[in-house]
C-alpha positions as CSV (number, residue, x, y, z in Angstrom):
1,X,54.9,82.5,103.5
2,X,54.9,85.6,101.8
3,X,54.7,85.8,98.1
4,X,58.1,86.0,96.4
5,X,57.2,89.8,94.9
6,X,56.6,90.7,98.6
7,X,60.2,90.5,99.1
8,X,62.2,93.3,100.5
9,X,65.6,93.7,98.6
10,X,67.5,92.6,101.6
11,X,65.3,89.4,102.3
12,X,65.7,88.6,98.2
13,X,69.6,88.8,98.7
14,X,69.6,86.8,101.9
15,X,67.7,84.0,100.0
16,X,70.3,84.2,97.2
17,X,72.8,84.0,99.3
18,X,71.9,81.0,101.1
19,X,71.1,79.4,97.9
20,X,74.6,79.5,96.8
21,X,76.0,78.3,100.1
22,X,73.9,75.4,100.2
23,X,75.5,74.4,96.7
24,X,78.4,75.1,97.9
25,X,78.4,73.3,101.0
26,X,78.1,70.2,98.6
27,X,81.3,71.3,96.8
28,X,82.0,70.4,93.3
29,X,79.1,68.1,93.2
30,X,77.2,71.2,94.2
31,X,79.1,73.2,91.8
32,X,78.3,70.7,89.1
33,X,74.3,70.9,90.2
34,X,74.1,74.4,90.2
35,X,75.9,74.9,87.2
36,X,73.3,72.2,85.5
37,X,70.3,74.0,87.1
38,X,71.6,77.3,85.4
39,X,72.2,75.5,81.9
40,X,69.1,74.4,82.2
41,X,65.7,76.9,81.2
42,X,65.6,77.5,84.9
43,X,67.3,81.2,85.8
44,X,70.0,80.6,88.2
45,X,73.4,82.6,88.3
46,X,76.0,80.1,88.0
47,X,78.8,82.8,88.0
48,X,78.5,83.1,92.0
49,X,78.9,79.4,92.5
50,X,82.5,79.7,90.3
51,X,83.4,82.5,92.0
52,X,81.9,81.0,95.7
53,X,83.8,77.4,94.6
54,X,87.1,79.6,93.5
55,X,87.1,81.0,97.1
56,X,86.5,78.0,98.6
57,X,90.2,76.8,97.2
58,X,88.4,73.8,95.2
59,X,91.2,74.8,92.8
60,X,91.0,76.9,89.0
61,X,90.8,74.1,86.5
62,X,88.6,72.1,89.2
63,X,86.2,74.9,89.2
64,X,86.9,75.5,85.5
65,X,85.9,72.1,84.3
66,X,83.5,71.0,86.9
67,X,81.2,74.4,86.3
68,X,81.8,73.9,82.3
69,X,80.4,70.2,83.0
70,X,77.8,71.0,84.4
71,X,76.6,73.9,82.7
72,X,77.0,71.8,78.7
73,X,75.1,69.1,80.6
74,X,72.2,71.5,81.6
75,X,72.4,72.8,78.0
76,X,72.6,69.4,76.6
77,X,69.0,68.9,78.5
78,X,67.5,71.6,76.5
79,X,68.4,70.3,73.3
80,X,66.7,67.3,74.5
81,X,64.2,69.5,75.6
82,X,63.5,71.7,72.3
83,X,64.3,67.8,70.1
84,X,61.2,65.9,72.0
85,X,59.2,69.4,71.0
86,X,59.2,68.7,67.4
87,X,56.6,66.2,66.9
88,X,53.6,65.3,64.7
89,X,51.2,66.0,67.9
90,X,52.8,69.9,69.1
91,X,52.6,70.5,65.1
92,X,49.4,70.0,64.7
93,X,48.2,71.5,68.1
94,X,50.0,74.7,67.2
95,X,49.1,74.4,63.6
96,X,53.1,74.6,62.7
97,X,53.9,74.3,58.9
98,X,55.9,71.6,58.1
99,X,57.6,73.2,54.9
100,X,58.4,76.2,56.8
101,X,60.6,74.0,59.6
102,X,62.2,72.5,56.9
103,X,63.3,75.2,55.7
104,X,64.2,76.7,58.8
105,X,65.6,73.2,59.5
106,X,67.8,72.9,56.8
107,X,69.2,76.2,57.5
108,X,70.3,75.2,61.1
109,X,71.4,72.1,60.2
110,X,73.9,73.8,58.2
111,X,74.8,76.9,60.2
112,X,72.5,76.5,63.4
113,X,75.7,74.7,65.9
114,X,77.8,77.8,65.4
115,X,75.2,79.4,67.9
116,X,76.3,76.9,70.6
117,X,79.3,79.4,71.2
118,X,76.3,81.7,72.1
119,X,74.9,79.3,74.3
120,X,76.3,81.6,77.6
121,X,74.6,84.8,77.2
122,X,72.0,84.7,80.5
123,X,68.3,84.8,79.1
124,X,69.1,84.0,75.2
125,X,71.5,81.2,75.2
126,X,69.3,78.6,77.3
127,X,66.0,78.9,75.3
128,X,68.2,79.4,71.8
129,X,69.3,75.6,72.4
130,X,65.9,74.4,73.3
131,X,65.2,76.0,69.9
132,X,68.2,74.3,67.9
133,X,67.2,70.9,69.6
134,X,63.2,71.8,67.8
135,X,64.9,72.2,64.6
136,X,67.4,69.0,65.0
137,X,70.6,71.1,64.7
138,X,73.4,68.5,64.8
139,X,73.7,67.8,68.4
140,X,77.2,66.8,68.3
141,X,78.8,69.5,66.3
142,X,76.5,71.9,69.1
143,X,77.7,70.2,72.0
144,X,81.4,70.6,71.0
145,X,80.5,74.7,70.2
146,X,78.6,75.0,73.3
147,X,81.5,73.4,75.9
148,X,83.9,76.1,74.1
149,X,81.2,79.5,74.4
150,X,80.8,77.9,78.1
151,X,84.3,77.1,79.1
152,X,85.3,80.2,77.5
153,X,82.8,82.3,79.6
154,X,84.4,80.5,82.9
155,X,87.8,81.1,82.5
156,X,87.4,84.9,81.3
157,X,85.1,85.3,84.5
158,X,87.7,83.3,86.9
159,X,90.8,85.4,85.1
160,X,88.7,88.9,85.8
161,X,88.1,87.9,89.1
162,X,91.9,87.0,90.0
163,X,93.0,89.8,88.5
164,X,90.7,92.0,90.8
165,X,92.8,89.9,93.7
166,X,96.0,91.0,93.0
């Protein structure tokens, strides 16, 4: 098997592709798992599954809400993630200050969940939550930010796309 840098452009793409059919071949459970896997720390582009699951007639708000589902629950696993980090053990491996996480604690906890609307950006938003789960930001005040940066990111991409249809 050759290794993954190896790949030609075209056999990269045809890989890609197939990835997203086999989601999609599942339907809005496969929508929901793919949209998890790309909440999640793993890089996976979610935005062709929505657009894959639009075309597929699954229906906007299906599509809308299963995608946002799945991509909060993903997120939700890297708060979980970045939470379980912050313990006496990874402190003291990493030789981590504890009055300096407190402070930087205390700050998120006060401000830190306003980020959650960030949570969408590809490459900053995943690893950003994993960070505000390490510093304990409250997780439901996040959650509720994160489902509207996410949701928000969904529809504007489904609206674009239609509008391109007509």
């Amino acid at each position: 098997m050759p290794d993954i840098f190896d790949l030609s452009l075209g056999e990269a793409s045809g890989i890609f592709f197939y990835t997203i059919m086999g989601f999609l071949a599942w339907g809005l459970i496969g929508l929901f798992s793919g949209a998890f896997l790309a909440g999640t720390l793993v890089p996976f582009p979610s935005e062709a599954l929505v657009i894959g699951a639009f075309e597929m007639e699954l229906g906007f708000w299906p599509v809308l809400f299963i995608a946002t589902a799945g991509n909060v629950t993903g997120g939700i696993t890297n708060y979980w993630i970045g939470y379980k980090s912050n313990s006496k053990s990874l402190k003291n491996r990493f030789k981590l200050d504890d009055v300096k996480i407190n402070k930087w604690q205390d700050r998120f906890g006060k401000w830190g969940y306003w980020l959650g609307l960030l949570s969408w950006i590809p490459f900053l938003g995943d690893p950003m939550i994993a960070v505000l789960g390490f510093f304990k930001v409250p997780f439901i005040s996040l959650t509720i930010m994160m489902t509207i940066g996410k949701f928000g990111r969904y529809a504007i991409l489904l609206w674009i796309y239609m509008q391109g249809m007509s």
